[in-house]
N, C-alpha and C positions, 0 to 999 in steps of 0.2 A: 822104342819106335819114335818117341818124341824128339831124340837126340840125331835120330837118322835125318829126321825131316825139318829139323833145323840145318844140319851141316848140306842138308840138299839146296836149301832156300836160300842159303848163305854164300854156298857155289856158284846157283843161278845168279845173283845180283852181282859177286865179282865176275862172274864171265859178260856178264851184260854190259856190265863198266868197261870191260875191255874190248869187247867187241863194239861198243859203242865209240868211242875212241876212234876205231877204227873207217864207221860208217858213215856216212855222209847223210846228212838230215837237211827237209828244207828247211830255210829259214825261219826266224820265230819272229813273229813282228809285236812289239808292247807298246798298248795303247795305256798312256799316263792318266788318262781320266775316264769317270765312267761314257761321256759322251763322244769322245774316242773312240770307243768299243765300237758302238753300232757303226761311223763316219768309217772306222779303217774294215771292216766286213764289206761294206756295202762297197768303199773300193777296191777291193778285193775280190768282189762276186759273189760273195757268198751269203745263202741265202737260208740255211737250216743249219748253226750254230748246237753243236752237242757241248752244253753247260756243266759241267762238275760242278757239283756243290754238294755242301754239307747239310744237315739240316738244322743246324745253328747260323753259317756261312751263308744261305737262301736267304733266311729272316735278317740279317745286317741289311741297312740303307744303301750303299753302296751296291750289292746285289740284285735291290729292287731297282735302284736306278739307272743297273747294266742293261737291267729287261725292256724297264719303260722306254728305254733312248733307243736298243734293238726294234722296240715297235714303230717308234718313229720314223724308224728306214727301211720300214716294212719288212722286216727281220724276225722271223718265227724262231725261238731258241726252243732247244728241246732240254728240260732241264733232269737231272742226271741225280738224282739224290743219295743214294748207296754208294758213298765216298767212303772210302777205307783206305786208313793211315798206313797200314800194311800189307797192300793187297795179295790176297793169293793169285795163284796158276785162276780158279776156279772163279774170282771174281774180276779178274781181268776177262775173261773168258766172256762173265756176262754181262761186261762193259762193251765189249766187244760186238756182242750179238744185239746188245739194245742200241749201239750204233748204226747197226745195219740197218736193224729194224725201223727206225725212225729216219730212216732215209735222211741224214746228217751230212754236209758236205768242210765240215769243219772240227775241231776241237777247243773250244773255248774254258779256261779252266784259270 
């Protein structure tokens, strides 16, 4: 079974690769410093920031200083701790629903 649901996991990432290719995404905009972060949100409009992080990734200065500089543009991030380097079907799923659920109008990651 483990062999099946590898070669499953394995199919979905190359068909995603190729279907992604395909689709058109909006753009991705990257802000070069942590004080960035909140300046390019805030011109953007957006005002509830969904944060990925790790729980090593959170505790870095750089992480604290995306949040600090977010509050100073009145910027409430909602932070997203249950990062997985290999996500499954089931924990994108519940990335997905604690998206919703925190009424997020962004992905910051």
């Amino acid at each position: 079974m483990n062999l099946l649901r590898r070669f499953y996991c394995r199919f979905a990432q190359t068909m995603m690769r190729l279907v992604g290719a395909l689709v058109r995404y909006p753009s991705i905009e990257v802000a070069m410093t942590p004080e960035g972060v909140g300046m390019l949100l805030r011109e953007k409009g957006f005002q509830r920031p969904f944060l990925i992080a790790g729980n090593t990734t959170i505790k870095h200065p750089i992480s604290e200083r995306i949040i600090s500089f977010c509050g100073n543009f009145g910027i409430n991030p909602f932070v997203y701790l249950r990062k997985n380097i290999n996500p499954s079907v089931d924990s994108v799923c519940d990335m997905k629903r604690a998206y919703e659920l925190s009424d997020c109008d962004c992905i910051l990651s």
